[in-house]
DOKOLSE-825960 format. One record per residue (C-alpha): residue in one letter; x, y, z. Coordinates in Angstrom, 2 decimals. Layout:
<sites>
+------+---------+---------+---------+
! rest !      xx !      yy !      zz !
+------+---------+---------+---------+
!    A !       X !       Y !       Z !
...
+------+---------+---------+---------+
</sites>
This chain:
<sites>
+------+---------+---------+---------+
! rest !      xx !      yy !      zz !
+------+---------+---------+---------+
!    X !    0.00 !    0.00 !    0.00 !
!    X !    3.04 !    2.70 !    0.90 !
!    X !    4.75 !    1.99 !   -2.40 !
!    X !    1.32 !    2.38 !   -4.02 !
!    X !    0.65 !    5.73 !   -2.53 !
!    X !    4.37 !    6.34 !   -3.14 !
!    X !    4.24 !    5.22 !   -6.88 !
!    X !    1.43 !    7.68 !   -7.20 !
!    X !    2.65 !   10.75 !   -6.09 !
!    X !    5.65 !   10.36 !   -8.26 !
!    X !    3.66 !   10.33 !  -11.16 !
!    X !    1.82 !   13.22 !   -9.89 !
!    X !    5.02 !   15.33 !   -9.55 !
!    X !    5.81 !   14.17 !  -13.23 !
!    X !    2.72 !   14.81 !  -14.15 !
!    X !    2.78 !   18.25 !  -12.60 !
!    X !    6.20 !   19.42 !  -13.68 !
!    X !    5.87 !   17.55 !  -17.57 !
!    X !    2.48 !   19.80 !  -17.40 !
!    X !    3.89 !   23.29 !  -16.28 !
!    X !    6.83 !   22.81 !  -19.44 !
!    X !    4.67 !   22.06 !  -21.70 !
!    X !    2.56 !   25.11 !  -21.26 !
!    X !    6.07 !   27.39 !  -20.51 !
!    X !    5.89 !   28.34 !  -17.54 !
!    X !    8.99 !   29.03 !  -16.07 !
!    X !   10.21 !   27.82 !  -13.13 !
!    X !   12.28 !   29.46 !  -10.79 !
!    X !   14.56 !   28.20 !   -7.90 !
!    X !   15.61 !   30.58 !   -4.95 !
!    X !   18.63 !   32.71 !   -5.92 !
!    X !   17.49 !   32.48 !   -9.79 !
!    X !   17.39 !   36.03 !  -11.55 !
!    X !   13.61 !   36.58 !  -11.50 !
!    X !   11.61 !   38.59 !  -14.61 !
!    X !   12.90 !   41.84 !  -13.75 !
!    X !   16.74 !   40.97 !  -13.40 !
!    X !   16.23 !   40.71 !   -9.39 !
!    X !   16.61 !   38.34 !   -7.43 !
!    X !   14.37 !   35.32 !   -6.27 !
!    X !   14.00 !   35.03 !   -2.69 !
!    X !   10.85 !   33.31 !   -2.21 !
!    X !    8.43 !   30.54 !   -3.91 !
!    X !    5.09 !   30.03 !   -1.99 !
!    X !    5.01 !   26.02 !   -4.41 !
!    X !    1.74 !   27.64 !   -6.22 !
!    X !    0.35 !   30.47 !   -7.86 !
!    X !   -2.52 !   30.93 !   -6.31 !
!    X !   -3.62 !   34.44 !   -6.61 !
!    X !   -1.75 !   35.26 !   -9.03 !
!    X !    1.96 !   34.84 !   -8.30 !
!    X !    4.41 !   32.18 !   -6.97 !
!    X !    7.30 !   33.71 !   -6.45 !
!    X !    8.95 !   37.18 !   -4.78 !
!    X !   11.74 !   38.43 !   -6.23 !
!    X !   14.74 !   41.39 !   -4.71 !
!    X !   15.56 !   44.58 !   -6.74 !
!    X !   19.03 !   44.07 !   -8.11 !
!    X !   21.43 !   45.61 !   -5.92 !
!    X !   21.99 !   48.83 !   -8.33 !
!    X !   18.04 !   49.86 !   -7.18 !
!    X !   18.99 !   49.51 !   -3.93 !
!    X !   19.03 !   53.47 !   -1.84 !
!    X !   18.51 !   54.70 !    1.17 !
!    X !   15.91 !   56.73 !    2.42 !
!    X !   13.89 !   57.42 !    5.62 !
!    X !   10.51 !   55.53 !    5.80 !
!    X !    8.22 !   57.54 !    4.30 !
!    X !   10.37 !   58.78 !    1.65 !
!    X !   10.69 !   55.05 !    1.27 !
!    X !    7.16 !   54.04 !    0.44 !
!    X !    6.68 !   56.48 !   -2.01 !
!    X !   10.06 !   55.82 !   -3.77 !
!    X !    9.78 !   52.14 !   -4.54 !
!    X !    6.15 !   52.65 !   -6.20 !
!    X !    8.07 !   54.64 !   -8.83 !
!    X !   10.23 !   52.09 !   -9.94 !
!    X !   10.32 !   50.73 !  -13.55 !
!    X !   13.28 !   47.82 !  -13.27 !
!    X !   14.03 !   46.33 !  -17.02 !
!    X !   10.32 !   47.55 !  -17.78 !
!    X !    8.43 !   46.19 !  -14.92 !
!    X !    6.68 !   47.84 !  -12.12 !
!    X !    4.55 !   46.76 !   -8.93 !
!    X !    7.39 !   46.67 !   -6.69 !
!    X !    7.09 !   47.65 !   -3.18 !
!    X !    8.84 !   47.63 !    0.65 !
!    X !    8.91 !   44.36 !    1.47 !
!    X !    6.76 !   43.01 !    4.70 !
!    X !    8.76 !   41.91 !    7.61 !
!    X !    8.26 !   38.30 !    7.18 !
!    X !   10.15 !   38.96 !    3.35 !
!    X !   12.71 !   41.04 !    5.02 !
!    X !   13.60 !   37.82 !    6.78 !
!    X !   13.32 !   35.45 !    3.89 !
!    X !   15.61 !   37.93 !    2.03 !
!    X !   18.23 !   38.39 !    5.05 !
!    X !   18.28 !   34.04 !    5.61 !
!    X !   17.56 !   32.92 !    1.60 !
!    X !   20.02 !   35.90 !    0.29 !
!    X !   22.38 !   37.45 !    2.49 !
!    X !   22.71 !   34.46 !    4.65 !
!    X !   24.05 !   32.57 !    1.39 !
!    X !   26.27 !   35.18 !    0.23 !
!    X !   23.40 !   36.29 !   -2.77 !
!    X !   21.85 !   39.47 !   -3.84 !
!    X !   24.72 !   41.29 !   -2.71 !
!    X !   23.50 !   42.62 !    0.55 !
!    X !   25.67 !   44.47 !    3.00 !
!    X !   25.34 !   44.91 !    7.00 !
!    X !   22.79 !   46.95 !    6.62 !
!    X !   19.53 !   47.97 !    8.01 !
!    X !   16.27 !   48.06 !    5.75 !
!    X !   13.34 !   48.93 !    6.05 !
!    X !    9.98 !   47.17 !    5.91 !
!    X !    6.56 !   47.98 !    5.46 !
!    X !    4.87 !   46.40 !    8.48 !
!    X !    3.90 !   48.74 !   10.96 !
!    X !    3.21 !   47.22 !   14.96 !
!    X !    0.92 !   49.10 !   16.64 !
!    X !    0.03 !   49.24 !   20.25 !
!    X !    0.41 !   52.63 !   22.85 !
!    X !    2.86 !   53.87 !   20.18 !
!    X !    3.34 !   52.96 !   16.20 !
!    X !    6.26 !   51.22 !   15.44 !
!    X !    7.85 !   50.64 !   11.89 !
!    X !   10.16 !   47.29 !   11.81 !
!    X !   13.19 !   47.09 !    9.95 !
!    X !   15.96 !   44.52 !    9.57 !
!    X !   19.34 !   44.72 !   10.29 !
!    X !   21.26 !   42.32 !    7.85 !
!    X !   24.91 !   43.00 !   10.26 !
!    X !   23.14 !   40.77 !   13.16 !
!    X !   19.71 !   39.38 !   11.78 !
!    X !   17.84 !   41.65 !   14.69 !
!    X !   14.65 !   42.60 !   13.95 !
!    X !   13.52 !   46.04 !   15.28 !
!    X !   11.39 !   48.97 !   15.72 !
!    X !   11.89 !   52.94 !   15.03 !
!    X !    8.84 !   55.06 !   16.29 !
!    X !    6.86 !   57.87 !   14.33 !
!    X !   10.14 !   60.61 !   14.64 !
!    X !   12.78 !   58.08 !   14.06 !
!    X !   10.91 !   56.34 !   10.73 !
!    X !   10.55 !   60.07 !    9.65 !
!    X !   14.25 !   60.89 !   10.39 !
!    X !   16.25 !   58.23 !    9.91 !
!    X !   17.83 !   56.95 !    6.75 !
!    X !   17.84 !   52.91 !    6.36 !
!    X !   18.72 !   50.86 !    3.05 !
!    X !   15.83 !   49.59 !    0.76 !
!    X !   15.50 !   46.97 !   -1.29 !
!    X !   11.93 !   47.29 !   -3.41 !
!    X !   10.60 !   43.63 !   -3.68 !
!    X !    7.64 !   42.51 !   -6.19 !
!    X !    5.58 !   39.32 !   -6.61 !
!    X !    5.36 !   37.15 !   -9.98 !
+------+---------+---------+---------+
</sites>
């Protein structure tokens, strides 16, 4: 009975995989230059709702900016004739610093970046990343507004 059930979801995989080549799709691995030239840093295995996989600015979009500067900025950009892209959430932040920068990819410095989660509670706090010791962290209304942090646009395909 296991080598059944084994047996058949080999041939499903097959079946999958022959299925998405025959109809093009591409398929990417983490680390792969995505559409854009960027860099893949995620794959959710489906793509339900429309996408599959995120994928880094190339390091020559990367700037710095202060947080609200930051949101606005990264709506602008048109990377090898795509748009969409956008701060990344927290949760990307740390698929970028351990999938990435963690494996010597995307070239990523110590930095901090930004994100665009915000934690709210008696006071707002925007989290950022910082890729020197993998802490995540919080800056407050002035210091989002003041202080100047890396960012790296993502967008999903």
């Amino acid at each position: 009975m296991k080598k059944t059930i084994f047996l058949l979801c080999l041939l499903f995989l097959f079946a999958t995989c022959a299925s998405s080549h025959a109809q093009g799709i591409q398929v990417y691995k983490i680390g792969d230059t995505g559409p854009a030239g960027g860099i893949v840093f995620y794959d959710k295995g489906d793509n339900a709702d429309g996408w599959q996989y995120l994928e880094a600015a190339p390091p020559d979009f990367e700037f710095e900016a202060n947080w609200n500067s930051a949101n606005d900025m990264v709506k602008l950009l048109h990377i090898n004739g795509f748009t969409g892209w956008r701060l990344p959430n927290r949760d990307e932040l740390s698929f970028m610093y351990l999938n990435l920068k963690q494996k010597g990819l995307g070239g990523f410095g110590n930095d901090t970046y930004w994100s665009s989660t915000e934690e709210r509670s008696l006071f707002t706090f925007t989290m950022y990343h910082n890729f020197g010791n993998g802490f995540v962290l919080g800056a407050d209304r002035l210091g989002r507004g003041l202080v100047p942090y890396k960012v790296r646009a993502v967008r999903a395909f």
